[in-house]
C-alpha positions as CSV (number, residue, x, y, z in Angstrom):
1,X,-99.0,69.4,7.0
2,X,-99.9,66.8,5.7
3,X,-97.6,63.8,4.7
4,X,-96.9,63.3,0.9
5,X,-97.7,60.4,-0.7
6,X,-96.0,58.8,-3.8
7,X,-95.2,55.7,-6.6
8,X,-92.3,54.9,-9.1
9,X,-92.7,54.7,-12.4
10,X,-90.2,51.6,-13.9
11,X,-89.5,49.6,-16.7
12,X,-88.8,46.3,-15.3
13,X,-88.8,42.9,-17.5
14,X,-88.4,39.2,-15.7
15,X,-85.8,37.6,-17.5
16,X,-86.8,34.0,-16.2
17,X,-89.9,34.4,-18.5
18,X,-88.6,35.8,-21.2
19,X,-85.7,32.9,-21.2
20,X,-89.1,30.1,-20.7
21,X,-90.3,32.2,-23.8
22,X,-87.4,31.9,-25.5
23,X,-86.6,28.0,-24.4
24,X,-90.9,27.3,-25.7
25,X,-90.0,29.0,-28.5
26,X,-86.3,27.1,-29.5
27,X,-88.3,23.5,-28.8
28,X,-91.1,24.8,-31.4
29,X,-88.3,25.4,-33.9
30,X,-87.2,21.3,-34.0
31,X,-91.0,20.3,-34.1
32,X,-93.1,22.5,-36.6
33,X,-93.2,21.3,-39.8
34,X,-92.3,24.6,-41.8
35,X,-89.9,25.7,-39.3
36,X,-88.2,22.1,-39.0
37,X,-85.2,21.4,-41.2
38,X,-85.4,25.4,-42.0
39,X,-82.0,26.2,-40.8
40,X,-83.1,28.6,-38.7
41,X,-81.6,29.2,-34.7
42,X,-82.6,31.7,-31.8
43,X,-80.6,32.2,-29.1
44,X,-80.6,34.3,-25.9
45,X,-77.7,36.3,-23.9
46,X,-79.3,36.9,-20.9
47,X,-76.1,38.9,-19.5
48,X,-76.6,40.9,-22.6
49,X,-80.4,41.3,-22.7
50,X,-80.1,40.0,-26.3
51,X,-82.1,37.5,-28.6
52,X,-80.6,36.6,-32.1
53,X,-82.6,35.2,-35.1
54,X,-80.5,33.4,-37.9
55,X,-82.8,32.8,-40.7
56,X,-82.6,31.2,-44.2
57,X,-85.1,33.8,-45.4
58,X,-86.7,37.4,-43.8
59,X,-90.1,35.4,-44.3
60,X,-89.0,32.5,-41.4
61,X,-87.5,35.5,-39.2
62,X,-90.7,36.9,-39.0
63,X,-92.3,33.6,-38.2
64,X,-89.9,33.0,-35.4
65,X,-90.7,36.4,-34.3
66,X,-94.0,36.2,-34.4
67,X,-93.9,32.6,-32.2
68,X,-91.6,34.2,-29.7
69,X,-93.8,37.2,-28.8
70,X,-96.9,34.7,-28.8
71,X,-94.7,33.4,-26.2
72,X,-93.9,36.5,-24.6
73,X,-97.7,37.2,-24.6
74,X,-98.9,34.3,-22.7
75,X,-96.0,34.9,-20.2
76,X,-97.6,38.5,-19.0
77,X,-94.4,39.8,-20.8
78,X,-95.5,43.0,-22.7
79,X,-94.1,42.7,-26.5
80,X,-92.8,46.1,-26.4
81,X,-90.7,45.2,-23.6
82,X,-88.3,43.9,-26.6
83,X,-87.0,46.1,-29.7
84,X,-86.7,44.7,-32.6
85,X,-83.5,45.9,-35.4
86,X,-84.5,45.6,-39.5
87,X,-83.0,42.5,-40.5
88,X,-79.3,42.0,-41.1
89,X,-77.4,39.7,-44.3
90,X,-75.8,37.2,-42.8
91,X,-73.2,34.8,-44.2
92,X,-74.6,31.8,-46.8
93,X,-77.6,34.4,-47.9
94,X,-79.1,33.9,-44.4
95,X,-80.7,36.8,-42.0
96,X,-80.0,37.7,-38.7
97,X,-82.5,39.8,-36.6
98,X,-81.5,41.2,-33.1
99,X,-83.9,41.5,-30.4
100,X,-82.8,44.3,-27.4
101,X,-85.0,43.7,-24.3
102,X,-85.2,46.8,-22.8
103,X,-85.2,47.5,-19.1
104,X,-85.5,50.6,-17.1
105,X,-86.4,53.6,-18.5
106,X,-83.2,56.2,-20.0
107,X,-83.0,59.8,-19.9
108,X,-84.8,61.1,-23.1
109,X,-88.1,58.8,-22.2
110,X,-87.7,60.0,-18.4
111,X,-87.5,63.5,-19.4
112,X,-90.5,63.5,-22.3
113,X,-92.6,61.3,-19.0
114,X,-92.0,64.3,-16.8
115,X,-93.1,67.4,-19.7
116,X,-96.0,64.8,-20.6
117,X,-96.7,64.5,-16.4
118,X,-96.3,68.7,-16.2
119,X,-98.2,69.4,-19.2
120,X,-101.2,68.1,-17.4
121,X,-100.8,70.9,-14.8
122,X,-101.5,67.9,-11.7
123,X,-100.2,69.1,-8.3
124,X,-97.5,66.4,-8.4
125,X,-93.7,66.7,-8.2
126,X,-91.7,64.2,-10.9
127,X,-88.1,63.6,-9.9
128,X,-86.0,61.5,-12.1
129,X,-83.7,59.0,-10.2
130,X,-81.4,56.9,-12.4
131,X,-83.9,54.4,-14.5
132,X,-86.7,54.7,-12.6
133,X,-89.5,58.1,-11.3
134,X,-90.8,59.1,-8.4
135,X,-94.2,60.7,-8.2
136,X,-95.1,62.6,-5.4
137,X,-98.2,64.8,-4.0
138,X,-100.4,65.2,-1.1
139,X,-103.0,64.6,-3.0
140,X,-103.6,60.6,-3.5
141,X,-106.2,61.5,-6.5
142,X,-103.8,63.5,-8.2
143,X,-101.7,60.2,-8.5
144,X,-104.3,57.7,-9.5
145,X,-104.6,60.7,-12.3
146,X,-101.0,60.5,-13.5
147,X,-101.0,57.0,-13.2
148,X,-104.6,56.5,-15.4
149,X,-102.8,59.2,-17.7
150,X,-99.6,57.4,-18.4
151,X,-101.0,54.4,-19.0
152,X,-102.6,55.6,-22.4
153,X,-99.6,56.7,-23.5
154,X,-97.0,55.0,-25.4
155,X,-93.2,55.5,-24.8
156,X,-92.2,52.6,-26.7
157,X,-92.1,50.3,-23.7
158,X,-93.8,49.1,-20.8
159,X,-94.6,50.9,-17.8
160,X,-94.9,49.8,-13.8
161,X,-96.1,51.5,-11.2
162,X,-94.6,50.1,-7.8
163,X,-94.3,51.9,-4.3
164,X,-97.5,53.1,-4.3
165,X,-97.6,54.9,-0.6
């Protein structure tokens, strides 16, 4: 018989970039001129996977979000890799705007991968193991099929493939 072969399916984010992202992205704060003097602060937990906004206005939020995922961009970090909430009113008639980067992949979007993977009747076997998925078949074309079909789908975050055997 012949051996099986197999890949995971993750949701990994590098946290170094995103926190060069974030650092590009504070120093472009203190030099342009319609940010400068605005008021306006981002900071990053990195324990916490969390980047805050305060912003005099929703308009300069969106600015500074806008700058940070340019950031994110030219760092190969996928912009969906971070969820943004709706603005919050802060104190002094300021906003705050949380960003969540999300990492590995929880239950409900593992379980809707695996009816999407099943739904396309390939000879693979899909076990769920923690955050992450194991593909598995004899059949190495039947792989580069699930993999080719997941990536044109959207689960609201970025997908890696890694452990290709």
């Amino acid at each position: 018989m012949a051996k099986d072969s197999s890949f995971d399916v993750v949701s990994q984010v590098d946290m170094q970039e995103v926190d060069n992202a974030y650092q590009q992205t504070a120093r472009e704060l203190t030099q342009r001129y319609d940010l400068k003097g605005s008021g306006a602060t981002i900071e990053l937990s990195k324990g916490e996977k969390l980047i805050t906004i305060a912003a005099p206005a929703d308009f300069v939020a969106r600015q500074i979000m806008d700058v940070l995922n340019g950031k994110l961009i030219k760092r190969s970090i996928d912009i969906s890799a971070v969820r943004w909430d709706d603005p919050q009113a802060a104190s002094g008639g300021t906003v705050r705007v949380l960003g969540h980067v999300v990492e590995g992949i929880d239950q409900a979007t593992a379980k809707k991968i695996n009816k999407d993977i099943k739904d396309t009747k390939a000879k693979v076997k899909v076990t769920i193991d923690g955050d992450s998925l194991r593909v598995s078949s004899a059949s190495k074309d039947a792989l580069q099929g699930v993999i080719q079909f997941l990536k044109g789908q959207d689960y609201g975050q970025p997908l890696q493939f890694t452990n290709y055997r």
